[in-house]
N, C-alpha and C positions, 0 to 999 in steps of 0.2 A: 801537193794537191790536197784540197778540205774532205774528208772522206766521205760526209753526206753529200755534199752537191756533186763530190764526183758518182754515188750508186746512183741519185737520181736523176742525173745526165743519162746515167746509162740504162736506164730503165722506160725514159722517154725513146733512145735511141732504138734500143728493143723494138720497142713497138712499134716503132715507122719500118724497122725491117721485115716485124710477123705481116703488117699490114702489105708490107711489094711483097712478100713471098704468099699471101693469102690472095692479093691479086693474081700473080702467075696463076697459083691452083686454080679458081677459080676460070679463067679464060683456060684453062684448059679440062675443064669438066670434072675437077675433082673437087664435086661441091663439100664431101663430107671432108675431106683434110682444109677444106677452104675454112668451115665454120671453127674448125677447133682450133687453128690458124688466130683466123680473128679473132676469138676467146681470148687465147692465149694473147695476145695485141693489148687487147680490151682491159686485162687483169697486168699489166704490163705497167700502162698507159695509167689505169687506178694505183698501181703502188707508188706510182711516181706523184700522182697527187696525193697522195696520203702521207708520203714521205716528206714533199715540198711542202704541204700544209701543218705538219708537226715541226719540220723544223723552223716556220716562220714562229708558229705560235710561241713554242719554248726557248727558239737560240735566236730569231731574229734576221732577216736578209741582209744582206752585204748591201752598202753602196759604194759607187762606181768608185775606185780609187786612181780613177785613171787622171790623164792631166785635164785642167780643169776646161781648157777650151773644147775638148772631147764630151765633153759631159751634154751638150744639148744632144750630139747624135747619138750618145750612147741612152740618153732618157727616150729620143723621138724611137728609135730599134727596140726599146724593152716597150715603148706602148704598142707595137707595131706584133710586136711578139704576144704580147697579153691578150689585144685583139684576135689574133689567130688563135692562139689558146683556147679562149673563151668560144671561139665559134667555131672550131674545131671540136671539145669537146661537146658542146651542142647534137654538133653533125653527130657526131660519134655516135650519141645516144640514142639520138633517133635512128640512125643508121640501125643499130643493133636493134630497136627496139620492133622495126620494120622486118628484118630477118625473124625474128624469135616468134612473130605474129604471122609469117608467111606469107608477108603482103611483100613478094619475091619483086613485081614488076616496079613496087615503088621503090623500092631497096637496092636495085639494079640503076636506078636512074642519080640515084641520091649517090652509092657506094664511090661511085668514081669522084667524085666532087667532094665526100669528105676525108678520102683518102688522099688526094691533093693537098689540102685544106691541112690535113696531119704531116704530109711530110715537111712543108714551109714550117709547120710549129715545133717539127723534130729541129730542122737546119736553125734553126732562127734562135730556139731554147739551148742547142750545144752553144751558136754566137756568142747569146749571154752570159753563159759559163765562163769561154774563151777571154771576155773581156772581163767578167768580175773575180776569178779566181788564178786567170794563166798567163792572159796579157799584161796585165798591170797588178799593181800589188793590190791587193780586197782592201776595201776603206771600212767604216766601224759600222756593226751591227749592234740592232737593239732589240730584246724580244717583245713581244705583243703587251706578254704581263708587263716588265720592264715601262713599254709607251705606256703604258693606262696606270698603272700604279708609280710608277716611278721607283726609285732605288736604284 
């Protein structure tokens, strides 16, 4: 297994767990383990984009090395994944941003829907792991610099 994609597989996974265990708390009145809960989610969920965003720039993403007639659903499931992603961490944001301002009744209404919204982006982001790193063999990477400058 590739040792970055595999910590920040797990670092996404994290955070879909602190997020169902900051729900539990939560639904059960323990607002202050709830917020440090979600922090912890939050910073989680950040190292995993700070991680996935370093290793595109410097070492490059995999593509799909799978068989080739695999490859339309494995491209249709990673746009499907990027979409959740991207509006997932959306939510997220404002999610938190609505807590931290104490605008509690819009934060209530939003928190469940983006916490939803995160677990499909947890299950959907392990998928693509599954299929670029452990189902099939990983096909060639190129980094950011590498596309733009060439070499």
């Amino acid at each position: 297994m590739p040792f970055l994609p595999t910590i920040s597989t797990v670092f996404i996974v994290v955070s879909a767990i602190l997020v169902a265990i900051g729900w539990v708390l939560i639904a059960n009145g323990k607002a202050t383990a709830h917020k440090r809960t979600m922090i912890a989610a939050a910073i989680s969920a950040l190292t995993f984009f700070i991680l996935y965003v370093s290793r595109t720039i410097f070492l490059g993403n995999q593509t799909f090395g799978g068989p080739d007639d695999m490859q339309i659903f494995y491209t249709s499931f990673l746009v499907f994944h990027i979409i959740l992603a991207t509006t997932g961490a959306v939510f997220g944001i404002v999610t938190l941003y609505l807590a931290f301002k104490r605008r509690i009744s819009k934060h209530r209404k939003i928190g469940p829907v983006t916490a939803v919204i995160w677990f499909f982006t947890a299950i959907t982001g392990v998928m693509v792991y599954l299929l670029l790193y452990v189902l099939y063999d990983s096909g060639h990477s190129s980094s950011l610099f590498r596309a733009i400058f060439g070499g």
